[in-house]
N, CA and C atoms of all chains as a GROMACS GRO file, in nm:
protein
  576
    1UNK      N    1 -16.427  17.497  -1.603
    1UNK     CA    2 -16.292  17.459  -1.562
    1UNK      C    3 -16.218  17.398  -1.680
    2UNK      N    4 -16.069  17.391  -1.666
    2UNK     CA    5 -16.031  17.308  -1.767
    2UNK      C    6 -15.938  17.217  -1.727
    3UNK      N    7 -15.938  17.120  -1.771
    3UNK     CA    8 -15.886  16.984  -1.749
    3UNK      C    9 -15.785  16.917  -1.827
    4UNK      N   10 -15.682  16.846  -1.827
    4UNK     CA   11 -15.618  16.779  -1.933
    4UNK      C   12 -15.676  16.664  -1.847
    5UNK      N   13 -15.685  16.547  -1.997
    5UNK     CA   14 -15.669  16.400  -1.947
    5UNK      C   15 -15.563  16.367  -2.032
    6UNK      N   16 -15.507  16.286  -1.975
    6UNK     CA   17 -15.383  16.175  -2.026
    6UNK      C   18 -15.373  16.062  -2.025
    7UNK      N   19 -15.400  15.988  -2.119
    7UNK     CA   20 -15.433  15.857  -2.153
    7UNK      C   21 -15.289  15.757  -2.160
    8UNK      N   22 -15.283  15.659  -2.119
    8UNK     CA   23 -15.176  15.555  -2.133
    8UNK      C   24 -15.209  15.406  -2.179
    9UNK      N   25 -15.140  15.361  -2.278
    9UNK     CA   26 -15.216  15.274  -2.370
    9UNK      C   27 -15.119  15.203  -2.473
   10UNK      N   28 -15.078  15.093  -2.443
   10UNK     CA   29 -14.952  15.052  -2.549
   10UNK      C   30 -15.049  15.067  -2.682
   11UNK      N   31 -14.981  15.142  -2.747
   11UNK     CA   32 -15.034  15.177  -2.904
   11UNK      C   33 -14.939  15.071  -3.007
   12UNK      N   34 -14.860  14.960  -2.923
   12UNK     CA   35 -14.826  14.854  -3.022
   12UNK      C   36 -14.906  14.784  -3.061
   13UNK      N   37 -15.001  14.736  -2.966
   13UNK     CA   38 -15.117  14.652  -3.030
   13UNK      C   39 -15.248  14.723  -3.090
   14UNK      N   40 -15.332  14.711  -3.197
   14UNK     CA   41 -15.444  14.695  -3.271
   14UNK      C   42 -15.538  14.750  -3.190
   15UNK      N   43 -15.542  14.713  -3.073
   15UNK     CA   44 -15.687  14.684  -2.996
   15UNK      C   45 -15.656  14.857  -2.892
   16UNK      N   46 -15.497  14.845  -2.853
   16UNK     CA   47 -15.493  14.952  -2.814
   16UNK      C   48 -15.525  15.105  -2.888
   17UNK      N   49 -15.510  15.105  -3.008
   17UNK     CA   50 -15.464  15.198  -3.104
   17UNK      C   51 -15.601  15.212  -3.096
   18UNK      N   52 -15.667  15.131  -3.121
   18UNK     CA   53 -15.828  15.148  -3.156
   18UNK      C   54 -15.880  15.252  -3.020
   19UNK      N   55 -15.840  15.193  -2.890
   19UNK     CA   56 -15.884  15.263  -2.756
   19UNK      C   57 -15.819  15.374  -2.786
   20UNK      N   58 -15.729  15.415  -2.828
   20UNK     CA   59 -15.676  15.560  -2.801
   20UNK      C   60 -15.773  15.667  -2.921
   21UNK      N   61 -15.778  15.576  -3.043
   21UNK     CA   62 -15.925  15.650  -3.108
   21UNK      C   63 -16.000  15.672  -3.075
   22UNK      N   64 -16.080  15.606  -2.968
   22UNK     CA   65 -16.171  15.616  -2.949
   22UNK      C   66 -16.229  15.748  -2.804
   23UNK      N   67 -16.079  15.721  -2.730
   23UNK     CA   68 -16.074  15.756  -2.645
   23UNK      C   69 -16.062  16.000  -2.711
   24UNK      N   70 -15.962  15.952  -2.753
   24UNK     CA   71 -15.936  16.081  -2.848
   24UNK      C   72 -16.093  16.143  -2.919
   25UNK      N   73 -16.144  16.064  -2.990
   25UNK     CA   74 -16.278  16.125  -3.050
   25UNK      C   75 -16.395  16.118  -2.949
   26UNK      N   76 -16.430  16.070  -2.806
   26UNK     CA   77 -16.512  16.154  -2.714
   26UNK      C   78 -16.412  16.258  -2.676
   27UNK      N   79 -16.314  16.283  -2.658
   27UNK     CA   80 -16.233  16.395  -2.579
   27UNK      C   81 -16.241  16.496  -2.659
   28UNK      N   82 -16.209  16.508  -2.794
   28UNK     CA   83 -16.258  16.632  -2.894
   28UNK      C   84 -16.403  16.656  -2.867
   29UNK      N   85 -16.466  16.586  -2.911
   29UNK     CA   86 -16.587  16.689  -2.832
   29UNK      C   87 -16.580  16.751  -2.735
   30UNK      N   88 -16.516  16.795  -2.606
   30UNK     CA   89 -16.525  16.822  -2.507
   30UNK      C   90 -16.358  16.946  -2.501
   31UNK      N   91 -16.303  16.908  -2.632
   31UNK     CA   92 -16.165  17.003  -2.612
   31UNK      C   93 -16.093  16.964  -2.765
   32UNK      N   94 -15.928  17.025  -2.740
   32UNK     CA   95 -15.892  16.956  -2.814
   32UNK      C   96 -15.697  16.857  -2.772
   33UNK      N   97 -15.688  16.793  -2.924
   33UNK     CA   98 -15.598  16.690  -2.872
   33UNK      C   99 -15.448  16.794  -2.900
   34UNK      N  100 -15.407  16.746  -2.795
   34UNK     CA  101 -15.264  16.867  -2.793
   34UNK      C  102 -15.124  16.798  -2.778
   35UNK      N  103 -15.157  16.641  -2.793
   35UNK     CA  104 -15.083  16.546  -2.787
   35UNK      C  105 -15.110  16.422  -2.788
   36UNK      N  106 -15.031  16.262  -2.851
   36UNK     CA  107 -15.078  16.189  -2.898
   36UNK      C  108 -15.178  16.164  -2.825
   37UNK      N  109 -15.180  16.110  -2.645
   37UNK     CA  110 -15.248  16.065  -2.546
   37UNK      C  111 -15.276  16.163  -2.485
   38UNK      N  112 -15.303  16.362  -2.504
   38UNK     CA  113 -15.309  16.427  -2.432
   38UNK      C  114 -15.388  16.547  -2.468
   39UNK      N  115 -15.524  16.534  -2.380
   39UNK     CA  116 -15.642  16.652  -2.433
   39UNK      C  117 -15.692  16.755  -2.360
   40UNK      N  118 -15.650  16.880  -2.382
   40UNK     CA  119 -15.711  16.984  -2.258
   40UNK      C  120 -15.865  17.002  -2.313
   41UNK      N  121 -15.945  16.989  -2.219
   41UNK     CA  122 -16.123  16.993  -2.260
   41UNK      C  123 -16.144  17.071  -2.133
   42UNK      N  124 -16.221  17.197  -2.184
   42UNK     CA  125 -16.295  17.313  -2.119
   42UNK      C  126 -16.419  17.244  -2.065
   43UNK      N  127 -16.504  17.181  -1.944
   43UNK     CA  128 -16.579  17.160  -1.878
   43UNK      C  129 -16.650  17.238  -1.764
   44UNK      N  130 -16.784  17.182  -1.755
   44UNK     CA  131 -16.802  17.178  -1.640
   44UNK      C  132 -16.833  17.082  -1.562
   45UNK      N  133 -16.894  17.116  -1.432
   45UNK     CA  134 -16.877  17.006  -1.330
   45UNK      C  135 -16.997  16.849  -1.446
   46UNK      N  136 -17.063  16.897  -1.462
   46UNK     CA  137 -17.169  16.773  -1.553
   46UNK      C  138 -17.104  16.771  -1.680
   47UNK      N  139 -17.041  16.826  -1.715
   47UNK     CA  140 -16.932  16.771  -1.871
   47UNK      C  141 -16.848  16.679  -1.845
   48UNK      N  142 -16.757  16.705  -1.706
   48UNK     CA  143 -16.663  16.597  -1.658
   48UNK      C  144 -16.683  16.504  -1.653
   49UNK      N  145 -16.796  16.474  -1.549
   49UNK     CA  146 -16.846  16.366  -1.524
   49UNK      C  147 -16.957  16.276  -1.632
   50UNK      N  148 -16.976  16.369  -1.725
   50UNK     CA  149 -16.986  16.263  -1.844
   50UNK      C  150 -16.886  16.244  -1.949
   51UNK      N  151 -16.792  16.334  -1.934
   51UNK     CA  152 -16.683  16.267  -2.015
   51UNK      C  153 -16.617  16.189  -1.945
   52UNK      N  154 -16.572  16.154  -1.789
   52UNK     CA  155 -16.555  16.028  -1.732
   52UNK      C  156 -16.621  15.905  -1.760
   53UNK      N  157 -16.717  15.936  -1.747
   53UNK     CA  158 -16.839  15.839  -1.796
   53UNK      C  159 -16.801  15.790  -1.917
   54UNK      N  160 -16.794  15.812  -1.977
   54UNK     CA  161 -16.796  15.759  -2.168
   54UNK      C  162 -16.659  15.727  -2.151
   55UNK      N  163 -16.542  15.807  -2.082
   55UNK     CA  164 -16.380  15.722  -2.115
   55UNK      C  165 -16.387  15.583  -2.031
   56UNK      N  166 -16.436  15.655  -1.920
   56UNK     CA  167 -16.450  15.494  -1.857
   56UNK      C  168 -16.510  15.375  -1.931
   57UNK      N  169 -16.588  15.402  -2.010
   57UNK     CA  170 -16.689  15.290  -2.090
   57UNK      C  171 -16.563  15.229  -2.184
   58UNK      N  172 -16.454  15.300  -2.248
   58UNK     CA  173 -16.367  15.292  -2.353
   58UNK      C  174 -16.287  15.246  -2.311
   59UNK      N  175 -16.196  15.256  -2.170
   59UNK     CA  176 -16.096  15.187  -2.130
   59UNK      C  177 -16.076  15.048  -2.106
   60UNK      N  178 -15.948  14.983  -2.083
   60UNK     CA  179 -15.959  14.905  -2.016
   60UNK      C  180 -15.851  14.903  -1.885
   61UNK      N  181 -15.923  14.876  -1.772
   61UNK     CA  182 -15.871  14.961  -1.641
   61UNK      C  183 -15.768  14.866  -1.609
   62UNK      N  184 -15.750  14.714  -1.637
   62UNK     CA  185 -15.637  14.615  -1.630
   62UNK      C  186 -15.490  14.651  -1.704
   63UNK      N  187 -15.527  14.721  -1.805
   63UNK     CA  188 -15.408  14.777  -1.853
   63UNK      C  189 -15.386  14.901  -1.940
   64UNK      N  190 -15.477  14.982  -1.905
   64UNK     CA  191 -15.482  15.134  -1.966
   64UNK      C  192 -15.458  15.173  -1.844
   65UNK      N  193 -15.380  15.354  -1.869
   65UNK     CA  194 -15.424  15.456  -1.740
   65UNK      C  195 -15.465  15.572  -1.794
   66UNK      N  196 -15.565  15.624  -1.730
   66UNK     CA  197 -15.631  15.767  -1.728
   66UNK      C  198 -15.647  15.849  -1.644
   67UNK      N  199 -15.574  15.966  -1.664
   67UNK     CA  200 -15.572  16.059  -1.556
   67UNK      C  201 -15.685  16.166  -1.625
   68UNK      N  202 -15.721  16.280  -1.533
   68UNK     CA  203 -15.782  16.410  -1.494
   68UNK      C  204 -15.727  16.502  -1.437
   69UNK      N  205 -15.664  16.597  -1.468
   69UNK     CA  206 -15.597  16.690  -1.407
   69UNK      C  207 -15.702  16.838  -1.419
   70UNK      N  208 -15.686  16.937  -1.286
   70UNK     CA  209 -15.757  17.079  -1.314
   70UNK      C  210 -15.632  17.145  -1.276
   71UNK      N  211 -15.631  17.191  -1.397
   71UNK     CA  212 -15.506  17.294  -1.450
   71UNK      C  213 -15.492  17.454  -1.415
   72UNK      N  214 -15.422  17.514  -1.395
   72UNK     CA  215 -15.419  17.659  -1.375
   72UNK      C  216 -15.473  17.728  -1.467
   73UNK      N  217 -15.532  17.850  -1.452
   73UNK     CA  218 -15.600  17.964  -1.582
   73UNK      C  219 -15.496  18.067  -1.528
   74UNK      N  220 -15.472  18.134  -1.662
   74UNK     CA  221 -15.523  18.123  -1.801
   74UNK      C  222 -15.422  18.035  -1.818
   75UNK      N  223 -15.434  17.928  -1.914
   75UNK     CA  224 -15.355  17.794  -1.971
   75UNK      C  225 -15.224  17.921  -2.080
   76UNK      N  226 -15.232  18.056  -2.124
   76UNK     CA  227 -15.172  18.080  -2.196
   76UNK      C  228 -15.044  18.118  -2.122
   77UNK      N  229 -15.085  18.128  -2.001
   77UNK     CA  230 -14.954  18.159  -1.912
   77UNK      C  231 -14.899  18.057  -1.835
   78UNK      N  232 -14.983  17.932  -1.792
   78UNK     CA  233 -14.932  17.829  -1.728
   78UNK      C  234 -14.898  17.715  -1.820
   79UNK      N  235 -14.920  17.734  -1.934
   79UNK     CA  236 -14.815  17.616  -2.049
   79UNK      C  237 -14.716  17.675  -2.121
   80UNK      N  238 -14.612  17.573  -2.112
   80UNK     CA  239 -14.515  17.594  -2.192
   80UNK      C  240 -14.490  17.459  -2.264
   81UNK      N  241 -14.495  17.494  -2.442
   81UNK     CA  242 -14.482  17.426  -2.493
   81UNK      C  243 -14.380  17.411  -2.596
   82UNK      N  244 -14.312  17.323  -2.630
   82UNK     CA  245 -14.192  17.319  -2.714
   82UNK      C  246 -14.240  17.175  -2.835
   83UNK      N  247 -14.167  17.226  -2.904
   83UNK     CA  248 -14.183  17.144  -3.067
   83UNK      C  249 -14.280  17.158  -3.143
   84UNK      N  250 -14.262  17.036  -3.201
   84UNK     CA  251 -14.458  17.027  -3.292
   84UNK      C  252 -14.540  16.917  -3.204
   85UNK      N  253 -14.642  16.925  -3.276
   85UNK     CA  254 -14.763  16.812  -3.238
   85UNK      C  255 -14.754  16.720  -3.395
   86UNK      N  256 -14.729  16.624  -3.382
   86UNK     CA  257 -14.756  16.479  -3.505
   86UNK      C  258 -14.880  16.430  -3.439
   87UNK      N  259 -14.989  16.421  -3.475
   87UNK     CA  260 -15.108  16.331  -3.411
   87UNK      C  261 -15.114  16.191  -3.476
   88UNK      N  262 -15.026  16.128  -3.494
   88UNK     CA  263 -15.012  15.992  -3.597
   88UNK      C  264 -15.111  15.934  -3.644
   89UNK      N  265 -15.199  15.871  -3.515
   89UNK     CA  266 -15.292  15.821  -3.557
   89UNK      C  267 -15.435  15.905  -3.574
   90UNK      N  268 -15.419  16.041  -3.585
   90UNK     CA  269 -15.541  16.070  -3.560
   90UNK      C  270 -15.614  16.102  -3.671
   91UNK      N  271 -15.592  16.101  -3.750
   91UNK     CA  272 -15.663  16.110  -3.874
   91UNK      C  273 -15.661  15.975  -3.978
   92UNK      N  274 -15.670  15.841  -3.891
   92UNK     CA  275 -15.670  15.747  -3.969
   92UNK      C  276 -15.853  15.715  -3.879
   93UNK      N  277 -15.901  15.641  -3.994
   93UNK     CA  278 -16.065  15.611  -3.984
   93UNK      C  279 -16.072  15.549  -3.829
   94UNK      N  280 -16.163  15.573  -3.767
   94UNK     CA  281 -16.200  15.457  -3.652
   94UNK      C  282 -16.336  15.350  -3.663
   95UNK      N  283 -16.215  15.237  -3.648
   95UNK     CA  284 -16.260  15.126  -3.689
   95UNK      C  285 -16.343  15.104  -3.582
   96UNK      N  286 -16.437  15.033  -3.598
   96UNK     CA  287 -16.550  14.984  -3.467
   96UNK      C  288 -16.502  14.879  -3.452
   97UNK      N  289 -14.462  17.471  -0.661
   97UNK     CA  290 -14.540  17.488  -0.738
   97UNK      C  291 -14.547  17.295  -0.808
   98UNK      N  292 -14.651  17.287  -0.862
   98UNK     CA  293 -14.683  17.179  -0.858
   98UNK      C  294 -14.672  17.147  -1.071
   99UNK      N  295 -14.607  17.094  -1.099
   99UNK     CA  296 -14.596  17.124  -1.281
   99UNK      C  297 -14.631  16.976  -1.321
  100UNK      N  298 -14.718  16.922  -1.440
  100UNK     CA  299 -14.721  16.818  -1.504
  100UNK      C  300 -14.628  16.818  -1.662
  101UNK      N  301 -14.558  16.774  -1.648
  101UNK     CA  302 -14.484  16.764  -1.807
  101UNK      C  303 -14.494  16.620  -1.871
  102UNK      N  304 -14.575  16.657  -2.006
  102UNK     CA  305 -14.622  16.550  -2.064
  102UNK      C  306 -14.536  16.575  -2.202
  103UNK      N  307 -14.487  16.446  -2.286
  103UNK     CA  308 -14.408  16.452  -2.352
  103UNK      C  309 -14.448  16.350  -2.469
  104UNK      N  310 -14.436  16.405  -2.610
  104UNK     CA  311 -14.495  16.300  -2.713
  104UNK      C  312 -14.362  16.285  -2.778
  105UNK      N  313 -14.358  16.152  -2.819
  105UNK     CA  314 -14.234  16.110  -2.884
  105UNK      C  315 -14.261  15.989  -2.917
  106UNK      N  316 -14.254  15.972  -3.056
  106UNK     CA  317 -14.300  15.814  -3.120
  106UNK      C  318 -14.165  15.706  -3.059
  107UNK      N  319 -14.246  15.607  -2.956
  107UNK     CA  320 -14.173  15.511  -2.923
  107UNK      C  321 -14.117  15.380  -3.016
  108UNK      N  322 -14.204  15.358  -3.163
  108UNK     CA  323 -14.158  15.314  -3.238
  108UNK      C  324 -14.021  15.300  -3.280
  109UNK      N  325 -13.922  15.396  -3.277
  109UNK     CA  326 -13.786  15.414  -3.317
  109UNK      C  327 -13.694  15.440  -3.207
  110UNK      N  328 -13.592  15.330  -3.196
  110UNK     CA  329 -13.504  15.287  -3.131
  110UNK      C  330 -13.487  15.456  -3.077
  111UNK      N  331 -13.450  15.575  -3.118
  111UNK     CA  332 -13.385  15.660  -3.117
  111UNK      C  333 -13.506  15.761  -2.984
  112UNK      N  334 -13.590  15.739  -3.025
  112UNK     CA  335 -13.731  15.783  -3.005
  112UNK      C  336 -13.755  15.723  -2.820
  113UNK      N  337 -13.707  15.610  -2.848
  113UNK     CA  338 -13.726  15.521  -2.673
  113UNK      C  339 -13.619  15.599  -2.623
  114UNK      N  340 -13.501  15.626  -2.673
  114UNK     CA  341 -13.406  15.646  -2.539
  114UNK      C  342 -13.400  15.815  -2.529
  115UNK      N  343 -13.440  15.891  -2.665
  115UNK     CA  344 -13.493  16.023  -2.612
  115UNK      C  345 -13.599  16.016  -2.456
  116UNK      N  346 -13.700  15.909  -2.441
  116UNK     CA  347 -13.781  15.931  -2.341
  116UNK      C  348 -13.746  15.865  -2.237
  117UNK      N  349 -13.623  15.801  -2.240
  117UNK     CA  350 -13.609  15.710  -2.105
  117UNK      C  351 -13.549  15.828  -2.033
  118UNK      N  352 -13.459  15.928  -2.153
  118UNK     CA  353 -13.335  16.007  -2.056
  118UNK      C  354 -13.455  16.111  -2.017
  119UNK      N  355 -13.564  16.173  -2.098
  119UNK     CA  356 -13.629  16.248  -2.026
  119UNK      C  357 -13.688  16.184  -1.877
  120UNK      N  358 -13.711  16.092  -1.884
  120UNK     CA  359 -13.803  16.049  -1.758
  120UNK      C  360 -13.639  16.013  -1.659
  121UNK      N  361 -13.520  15.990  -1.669
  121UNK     CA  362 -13.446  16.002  -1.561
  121UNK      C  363 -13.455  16.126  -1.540
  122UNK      N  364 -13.442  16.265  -1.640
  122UNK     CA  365 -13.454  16.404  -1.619
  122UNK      C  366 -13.542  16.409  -1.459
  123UNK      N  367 -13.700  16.368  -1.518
  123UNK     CA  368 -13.746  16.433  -1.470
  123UNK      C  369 -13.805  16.397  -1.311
  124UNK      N  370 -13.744  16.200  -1.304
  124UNK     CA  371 -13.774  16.187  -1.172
  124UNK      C  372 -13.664  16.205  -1.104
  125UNK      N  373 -13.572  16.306  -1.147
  125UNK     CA  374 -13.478  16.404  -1.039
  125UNK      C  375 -13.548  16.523  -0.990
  126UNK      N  376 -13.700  16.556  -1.045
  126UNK     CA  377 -13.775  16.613  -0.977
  126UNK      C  378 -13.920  16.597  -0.944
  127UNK      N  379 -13.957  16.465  -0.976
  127UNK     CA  380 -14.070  16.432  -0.935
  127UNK      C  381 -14.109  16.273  -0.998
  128UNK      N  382 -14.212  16.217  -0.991
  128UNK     CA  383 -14.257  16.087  -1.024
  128UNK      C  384 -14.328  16.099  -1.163
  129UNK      N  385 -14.293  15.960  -1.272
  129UNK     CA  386 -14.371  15.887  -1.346
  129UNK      C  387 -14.477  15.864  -1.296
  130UNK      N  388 -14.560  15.896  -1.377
  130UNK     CA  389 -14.715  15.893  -1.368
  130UNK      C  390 -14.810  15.788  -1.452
  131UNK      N  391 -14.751  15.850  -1.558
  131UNK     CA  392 -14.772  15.765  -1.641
  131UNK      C  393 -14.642  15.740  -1.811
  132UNK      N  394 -14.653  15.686  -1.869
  132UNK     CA  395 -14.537  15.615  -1.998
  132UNK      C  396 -14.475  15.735  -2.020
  133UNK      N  397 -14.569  15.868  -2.038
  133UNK     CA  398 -14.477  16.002  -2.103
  133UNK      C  399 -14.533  16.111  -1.978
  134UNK      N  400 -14.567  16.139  -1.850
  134UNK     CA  401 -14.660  16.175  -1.820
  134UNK      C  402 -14.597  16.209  -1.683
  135UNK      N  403 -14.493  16.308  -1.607
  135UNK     CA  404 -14.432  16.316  -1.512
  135UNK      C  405 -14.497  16.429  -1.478
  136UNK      N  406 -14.489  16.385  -1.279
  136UNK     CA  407 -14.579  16.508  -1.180
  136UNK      C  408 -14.434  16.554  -1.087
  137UNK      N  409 -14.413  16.701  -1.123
  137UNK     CA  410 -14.303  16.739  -1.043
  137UNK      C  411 -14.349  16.858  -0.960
  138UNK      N  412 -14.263  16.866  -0.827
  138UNK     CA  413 -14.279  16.972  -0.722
  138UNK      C  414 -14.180  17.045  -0.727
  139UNK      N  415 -14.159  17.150  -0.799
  139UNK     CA  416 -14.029  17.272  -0.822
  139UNK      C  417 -14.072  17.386  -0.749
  140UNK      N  418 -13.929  17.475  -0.741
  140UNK     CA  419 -13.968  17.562  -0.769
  140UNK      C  420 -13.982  17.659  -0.870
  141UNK      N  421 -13.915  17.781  -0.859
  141UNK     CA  422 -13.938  17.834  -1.014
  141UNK      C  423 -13.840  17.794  -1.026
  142UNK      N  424 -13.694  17.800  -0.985
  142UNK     CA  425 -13.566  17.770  -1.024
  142UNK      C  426 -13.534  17.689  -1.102
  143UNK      N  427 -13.607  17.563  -1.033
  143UNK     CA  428 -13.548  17.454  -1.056
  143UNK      C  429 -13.662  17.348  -1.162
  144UNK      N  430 -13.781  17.500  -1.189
  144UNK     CA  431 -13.818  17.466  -1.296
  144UNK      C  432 -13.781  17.502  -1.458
  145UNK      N  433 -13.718  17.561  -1.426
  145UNK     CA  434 -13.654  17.675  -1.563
  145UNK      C  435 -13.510  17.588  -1.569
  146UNK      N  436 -13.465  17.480  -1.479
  146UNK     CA  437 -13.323  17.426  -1.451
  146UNK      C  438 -13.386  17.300  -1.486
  147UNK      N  439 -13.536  17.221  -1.502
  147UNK     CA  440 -13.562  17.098  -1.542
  147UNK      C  441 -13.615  17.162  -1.656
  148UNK      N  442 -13.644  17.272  -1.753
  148UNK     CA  443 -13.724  17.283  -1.886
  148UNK      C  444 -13.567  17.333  -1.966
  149UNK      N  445 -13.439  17.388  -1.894
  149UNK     CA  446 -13.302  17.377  -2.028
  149UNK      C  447 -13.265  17.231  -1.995
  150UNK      N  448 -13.308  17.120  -1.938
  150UNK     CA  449 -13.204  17.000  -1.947
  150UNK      C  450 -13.287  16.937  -2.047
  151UNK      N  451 -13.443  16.925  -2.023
  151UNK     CA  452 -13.532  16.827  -2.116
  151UNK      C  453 -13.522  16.938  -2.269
  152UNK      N  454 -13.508  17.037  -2.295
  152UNK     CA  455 -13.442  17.074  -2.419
  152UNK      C  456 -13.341  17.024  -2.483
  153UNK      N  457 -13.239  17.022  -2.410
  153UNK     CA  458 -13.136  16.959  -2.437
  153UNK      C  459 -13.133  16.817  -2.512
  154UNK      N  460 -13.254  16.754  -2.427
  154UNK     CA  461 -13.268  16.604  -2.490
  154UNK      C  462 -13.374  16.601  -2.607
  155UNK      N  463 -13.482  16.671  -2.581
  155UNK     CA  464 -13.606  16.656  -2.688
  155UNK      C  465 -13.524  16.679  -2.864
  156UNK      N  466 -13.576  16.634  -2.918
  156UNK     CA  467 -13.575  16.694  -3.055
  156UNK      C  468 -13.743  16.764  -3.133
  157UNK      N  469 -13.672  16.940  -3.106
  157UNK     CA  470 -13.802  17.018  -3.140
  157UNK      C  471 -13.862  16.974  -3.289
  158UNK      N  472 -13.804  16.941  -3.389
  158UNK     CA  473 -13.855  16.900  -3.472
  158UNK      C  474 -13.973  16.766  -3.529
  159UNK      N  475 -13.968  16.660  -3.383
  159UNK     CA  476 -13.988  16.572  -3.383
  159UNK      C  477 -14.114  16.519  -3.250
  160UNK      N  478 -14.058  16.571  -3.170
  160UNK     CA  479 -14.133  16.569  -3.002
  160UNK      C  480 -14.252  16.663  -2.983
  161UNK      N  481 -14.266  16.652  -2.889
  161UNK     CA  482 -14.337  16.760  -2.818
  161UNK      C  483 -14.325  16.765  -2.638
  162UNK      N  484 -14.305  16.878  -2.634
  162UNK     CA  485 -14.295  16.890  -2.511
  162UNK      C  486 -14.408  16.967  -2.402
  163UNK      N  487 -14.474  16.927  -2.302
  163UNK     CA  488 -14.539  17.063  -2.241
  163UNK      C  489 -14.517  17.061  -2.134
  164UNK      N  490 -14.537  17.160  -2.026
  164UNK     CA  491 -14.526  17.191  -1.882
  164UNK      C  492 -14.655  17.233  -1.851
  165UNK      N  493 -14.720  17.187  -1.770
  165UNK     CA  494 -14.878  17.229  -1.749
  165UNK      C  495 -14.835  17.292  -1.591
  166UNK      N  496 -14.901  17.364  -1.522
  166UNK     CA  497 -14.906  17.437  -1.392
  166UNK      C  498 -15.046  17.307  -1.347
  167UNK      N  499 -15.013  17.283  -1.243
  167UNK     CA  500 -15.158  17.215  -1.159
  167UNK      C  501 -15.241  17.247  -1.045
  168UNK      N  502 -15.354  17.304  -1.077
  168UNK     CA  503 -15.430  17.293  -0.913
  168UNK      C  504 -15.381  17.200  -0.810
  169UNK      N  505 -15.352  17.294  -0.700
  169UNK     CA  506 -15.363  17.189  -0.568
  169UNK      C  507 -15.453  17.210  -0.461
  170UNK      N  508 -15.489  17.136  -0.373
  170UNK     CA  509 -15.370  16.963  -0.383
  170UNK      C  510 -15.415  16.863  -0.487
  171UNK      N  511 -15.342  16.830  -0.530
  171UNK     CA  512 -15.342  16.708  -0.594
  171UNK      C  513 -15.450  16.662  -0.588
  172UNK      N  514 -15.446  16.566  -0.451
  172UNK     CA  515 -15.531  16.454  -0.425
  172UNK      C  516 -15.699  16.512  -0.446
  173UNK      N  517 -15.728  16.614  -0.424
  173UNK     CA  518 -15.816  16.680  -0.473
  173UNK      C  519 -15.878  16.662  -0.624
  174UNK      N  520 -15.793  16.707  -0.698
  174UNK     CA  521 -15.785  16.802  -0.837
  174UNK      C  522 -15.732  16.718  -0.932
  175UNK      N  523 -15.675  16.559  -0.922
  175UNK     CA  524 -15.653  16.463  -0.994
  175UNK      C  525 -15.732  16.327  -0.986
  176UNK      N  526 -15.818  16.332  -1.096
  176UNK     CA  527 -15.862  16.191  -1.092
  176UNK      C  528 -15.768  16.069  -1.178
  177UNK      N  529 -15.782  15.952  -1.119
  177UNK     CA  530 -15.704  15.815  -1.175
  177UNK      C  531 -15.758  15.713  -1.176
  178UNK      N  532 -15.761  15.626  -1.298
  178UNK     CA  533 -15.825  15.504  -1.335
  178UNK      C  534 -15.766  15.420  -1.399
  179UNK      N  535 -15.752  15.280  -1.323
  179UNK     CA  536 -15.621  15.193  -1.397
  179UNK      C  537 -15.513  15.180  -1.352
  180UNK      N  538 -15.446  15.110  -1.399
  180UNK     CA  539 -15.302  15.032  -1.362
  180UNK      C  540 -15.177  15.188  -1.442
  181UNK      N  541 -15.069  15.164  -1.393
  181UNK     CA  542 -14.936  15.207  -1.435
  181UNK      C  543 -14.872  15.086  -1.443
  182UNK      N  544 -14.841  15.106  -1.603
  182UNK     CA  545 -14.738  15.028  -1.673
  182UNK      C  546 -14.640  15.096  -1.745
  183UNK      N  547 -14.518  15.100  -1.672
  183UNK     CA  548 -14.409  15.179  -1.748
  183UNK      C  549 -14.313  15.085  -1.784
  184UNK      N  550 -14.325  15.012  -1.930
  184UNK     CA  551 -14.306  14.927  -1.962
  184UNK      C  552 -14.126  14.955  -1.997
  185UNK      N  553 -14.117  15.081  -2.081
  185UNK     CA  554 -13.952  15.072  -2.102
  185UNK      C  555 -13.879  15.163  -2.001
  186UNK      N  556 -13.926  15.170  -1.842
  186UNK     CA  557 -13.855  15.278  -1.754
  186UNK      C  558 -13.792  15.149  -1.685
  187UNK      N  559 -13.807  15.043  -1.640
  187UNK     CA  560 -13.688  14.963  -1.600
  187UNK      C  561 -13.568  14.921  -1.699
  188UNK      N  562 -13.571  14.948  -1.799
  188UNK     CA  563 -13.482  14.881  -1.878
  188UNK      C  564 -13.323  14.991  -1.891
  189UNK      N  565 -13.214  14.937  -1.903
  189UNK     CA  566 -13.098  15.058  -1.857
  189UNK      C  567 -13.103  15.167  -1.993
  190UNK      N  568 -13.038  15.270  -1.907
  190UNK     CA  569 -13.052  15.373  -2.049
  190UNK      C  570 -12.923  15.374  -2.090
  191UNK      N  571 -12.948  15.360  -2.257
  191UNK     CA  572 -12.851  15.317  -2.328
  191UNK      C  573 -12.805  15.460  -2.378
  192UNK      N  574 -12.643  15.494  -2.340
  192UNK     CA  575 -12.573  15.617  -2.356
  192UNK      C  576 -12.557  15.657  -2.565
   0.00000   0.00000   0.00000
């Protein structure tokens, strides 16, 4: 199946920026990033639920949000996309 | 038909916030904030092709990104959620 998750995360603060790294580099394994907070990852039913698993470990549920969406196939006909992709932070180191 | 339109736009720059405030009035003329960039709308085709020329209108392709995802339904099914919604600059007025 394939899935977008969408992450929400004030990226003003340090601590957030760090969660959205972190959050972003388990989600590439599992897909890729197609927007700052936004990753379509090809799963299955035991991929999901361990990539839930591990975002859940990364979040913080008091003031992050994370969605899961199962998206229509083929994604080449049910997306429409306009502009570029800037991944700002995504190629800066992740700090532990 | 059930559409997610997720939208990247660096909130850093004054110019950048009110590109996304006017998208998100756009788009809860057809459905709800979900999350900061992250709107769930119920169109049809019409009046999806009538909400993807207005959020053109506002995006800047050079700068943004825009997508329209198609969604499995129902929903309540086919969407998982974890965490609070904080839409920190959608109360604030949109500045013309």
């Amino acid at each position: 199946m394939l899935i977008l998750v969408t992450y929400d995360v004030s990226t003003e603060t340090e601590t957030g920026k760090k969660r959205l790294r972190k959050v972003a580099k388990v989600c590439t394994n599992y897909g890729q990033r197609v927007q700052k907070s936004v990753f379509e990852c090809r799963v299955t039913q035991a991929q999901k639920e361990e990539l839930e698993r591990k975002l859940l470990a990364i979040i913080e549920v008091t003031e992050d949000n994370l969605r899961l969406y199962r998206l229509v196939e083929p994604i080449d006909k049910y997306v429409k996309e306009y502009g570029n992709f800037r991944a700002v932070d995504f190629e800066k180191p992740l700090i532990a």
